[in-house]
N, C-alpha and C positions, 0 to 999 in steps of 0.2 A: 545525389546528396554527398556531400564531403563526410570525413571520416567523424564519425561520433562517438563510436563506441568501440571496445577491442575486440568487436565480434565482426567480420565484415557481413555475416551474412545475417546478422540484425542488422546493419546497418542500408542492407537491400529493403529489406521489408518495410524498414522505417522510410527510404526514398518512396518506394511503392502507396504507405500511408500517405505520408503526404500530397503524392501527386493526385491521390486519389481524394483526400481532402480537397483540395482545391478545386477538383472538378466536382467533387458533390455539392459546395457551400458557392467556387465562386468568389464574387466579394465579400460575400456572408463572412469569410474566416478571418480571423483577425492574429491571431495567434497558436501553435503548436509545441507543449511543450513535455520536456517529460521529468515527471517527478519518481519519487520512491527510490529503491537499490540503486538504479543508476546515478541520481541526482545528488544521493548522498556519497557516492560513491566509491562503493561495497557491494555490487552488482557481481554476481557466475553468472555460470549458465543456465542454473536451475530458478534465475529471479524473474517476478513479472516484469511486464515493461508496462510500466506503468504512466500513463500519459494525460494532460489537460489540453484539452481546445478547449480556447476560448472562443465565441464568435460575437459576431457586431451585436446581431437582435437575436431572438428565441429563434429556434430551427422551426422552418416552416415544414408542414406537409408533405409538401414537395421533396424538401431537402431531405426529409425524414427519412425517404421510401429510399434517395439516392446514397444515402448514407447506410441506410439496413445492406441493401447490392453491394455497398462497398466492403464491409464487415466479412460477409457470405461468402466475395469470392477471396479475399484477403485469408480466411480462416481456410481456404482449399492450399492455400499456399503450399510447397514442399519443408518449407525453413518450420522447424518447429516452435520459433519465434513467434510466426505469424498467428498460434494458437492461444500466445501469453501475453497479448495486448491485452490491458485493463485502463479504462479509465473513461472520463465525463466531459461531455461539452456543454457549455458552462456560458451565457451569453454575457456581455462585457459588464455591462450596468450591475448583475447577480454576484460578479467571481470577485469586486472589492471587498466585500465582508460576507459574515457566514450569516444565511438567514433561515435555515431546517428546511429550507423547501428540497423537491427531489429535480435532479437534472436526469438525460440522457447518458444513461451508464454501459456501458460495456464489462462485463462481469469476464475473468481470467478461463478459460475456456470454453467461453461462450460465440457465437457467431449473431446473437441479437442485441440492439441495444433495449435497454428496458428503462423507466422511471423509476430511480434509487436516489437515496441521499448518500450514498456510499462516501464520495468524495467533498461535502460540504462539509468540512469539516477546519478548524482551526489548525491542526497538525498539518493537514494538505497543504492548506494555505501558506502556512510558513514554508514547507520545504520548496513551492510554486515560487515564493517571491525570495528567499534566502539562498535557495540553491539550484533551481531549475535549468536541466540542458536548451537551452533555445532551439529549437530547428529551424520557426517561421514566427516571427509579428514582432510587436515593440517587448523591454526589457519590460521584465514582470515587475517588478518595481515601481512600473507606471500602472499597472492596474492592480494590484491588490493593497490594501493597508498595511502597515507594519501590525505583527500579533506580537502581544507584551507576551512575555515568561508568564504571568498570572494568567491569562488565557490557556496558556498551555496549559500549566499545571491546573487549570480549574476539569477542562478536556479530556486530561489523561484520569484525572481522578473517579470521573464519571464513565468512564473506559474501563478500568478497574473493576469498577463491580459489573459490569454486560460479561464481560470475560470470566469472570468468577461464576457470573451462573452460566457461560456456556462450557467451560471445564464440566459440570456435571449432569451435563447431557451428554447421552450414548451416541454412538455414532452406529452406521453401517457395519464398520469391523467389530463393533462390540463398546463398550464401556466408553475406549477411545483407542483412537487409530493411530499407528506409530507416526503419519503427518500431523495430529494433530498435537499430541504431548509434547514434541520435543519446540511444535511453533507456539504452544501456551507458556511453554518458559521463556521462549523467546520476549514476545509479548509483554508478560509480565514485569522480564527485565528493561525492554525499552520505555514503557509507562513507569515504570517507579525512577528509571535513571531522569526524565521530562519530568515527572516530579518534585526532583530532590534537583535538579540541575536548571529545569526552566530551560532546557535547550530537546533538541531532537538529532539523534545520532542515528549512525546504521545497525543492523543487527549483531552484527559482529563487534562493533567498539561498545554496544549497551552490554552484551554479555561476558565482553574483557570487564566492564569495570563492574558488575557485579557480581564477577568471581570473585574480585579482589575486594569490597568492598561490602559486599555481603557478610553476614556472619557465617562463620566457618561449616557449620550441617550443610549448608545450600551450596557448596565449592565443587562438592563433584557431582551433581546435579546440571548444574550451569554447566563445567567442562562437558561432560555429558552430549549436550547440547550443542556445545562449541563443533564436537567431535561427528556428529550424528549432521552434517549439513548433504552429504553426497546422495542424490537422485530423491527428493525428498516427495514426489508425485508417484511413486509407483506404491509408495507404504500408506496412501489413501484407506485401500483396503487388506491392509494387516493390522492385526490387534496389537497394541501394546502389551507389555509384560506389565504383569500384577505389581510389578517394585515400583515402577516408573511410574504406574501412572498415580500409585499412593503418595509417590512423593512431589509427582506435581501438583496433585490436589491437596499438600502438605502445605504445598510452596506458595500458592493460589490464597490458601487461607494466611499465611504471613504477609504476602505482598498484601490484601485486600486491611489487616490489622495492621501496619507499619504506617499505611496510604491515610487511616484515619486517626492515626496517630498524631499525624502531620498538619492534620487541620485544627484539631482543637488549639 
């Protein structure tokens, strides 16, 4: 595979997916592409890689089992990359518009795939058909619909409140865990910027503009955040501090009142 990314040794793994895509599906694959950090791209090295195959018809059985193999030995990899593949295969007729059903999901340090709607989602879809790295098939543009700004913003609003009630759920490290506070602002801030903007940016340009943009309490909160991105998987299992996480679950109940402010 030619150069993609500024990682080469993503860029191994990702030649290795693919080639191993093709031998699983065959002519089944129609397309490989990759969405999220990289797509919009604002991608380290701490980001998932986050990816859509599309294929011709539904994965058969067959292709199912050659695909789990593919996952399995791909997740023994040495590149730590190879751990932070996430994403769905999606057959061509489904990936035009969003319909709730579940595809074949690959969950970010998982080696199975599973039935999730994870990525059926209008957000997906826009970044799939606006911004998507190509590796293999036709432009995305020929298979998905265009999604209006109201789509968005109907998505993200709906987004908003799942995240609001999982802010106050405890986690393993306790109350909440230093990865998940500082990604619930994150979060917050990319759904309220898709909101108020009707577009989808990366994590780093939605929490520039709601530093700035924001009312001033919430300014070092968000830097905060900005500041707090280095090795963000190892704080899984550490507890946040008692400031932090009050003032995300401060910030959670602002975005969730501003977001419905917006509707009436």
């Amino acid at each position: 595979m030619t150069t993609v990314t500024t990682f080469p040794d993503l860029d191994a793994v990702l030649g290795e997916f693919l080639a191993g895509i093709k031998g699983a599906l065959g002519d089944g694959l129609c397309g490989l592409y990759l969405v999220g950090s990289f797509a919009l791209g604002d991608a380290d090295e701490h980001s998932d890689v986050d990816f859509i195959a599309v294929t011709h018809d539904e994965v058969t059985d067959e292709q199912l089992a050659r695909l789990q193999a593919l996952h399995a030995r791909l997740y023994g990899l040495a590149s730590p990359w190879a751990q932070d593949l996430e994403g769905s295969y999606v057959p061509r007729e489904r990936i035009r518009c969003k319909d709730g059903e579940t595809y074949w999901f690959l969950d970010n340090g998982s080696s199975e795939l599973v039935r999730d709607t994870h990525c059926n989602t209008d957000l997906v879809r826009w970044v799939l058909r606006e911004r998507a790295i190509n590796l293999h098939g036709p432009a995305p543009k020929t298979l998905v619909a265009a999604v209006t700004p109201e789509q968005l913003r109907t998505e993200a609003r709906a987004h908003v409140d799942d995240y609001v009630a999982w802010a106050a759920e405890p986690t393993k490290a306790g109350p909440m865990s230093r990865w998940k506070q500082p990604y619930l602002v994150t979060t917050f801030c990319r759904l309220l910027h898709t909101i108020e903007t009707g577009r989808i940016v990366s994590k780093r340009v939605a929490l520039e503009w709601a530093r700035e943009e924001l009312p001033g309490e919430w300014r070092g909160l968000v830097q905060r955040t900005l500041d707090d991105r280095p090795d963000p998987w190892r704080r899984v299992h550490e507890p946040a501090d008692e400031g932090a996480i009050a003032a995300t679950l401060a910030f959670a109940g602002y975005v969730s009142a501003r977001t419905r402010s917006r509707t009436r």
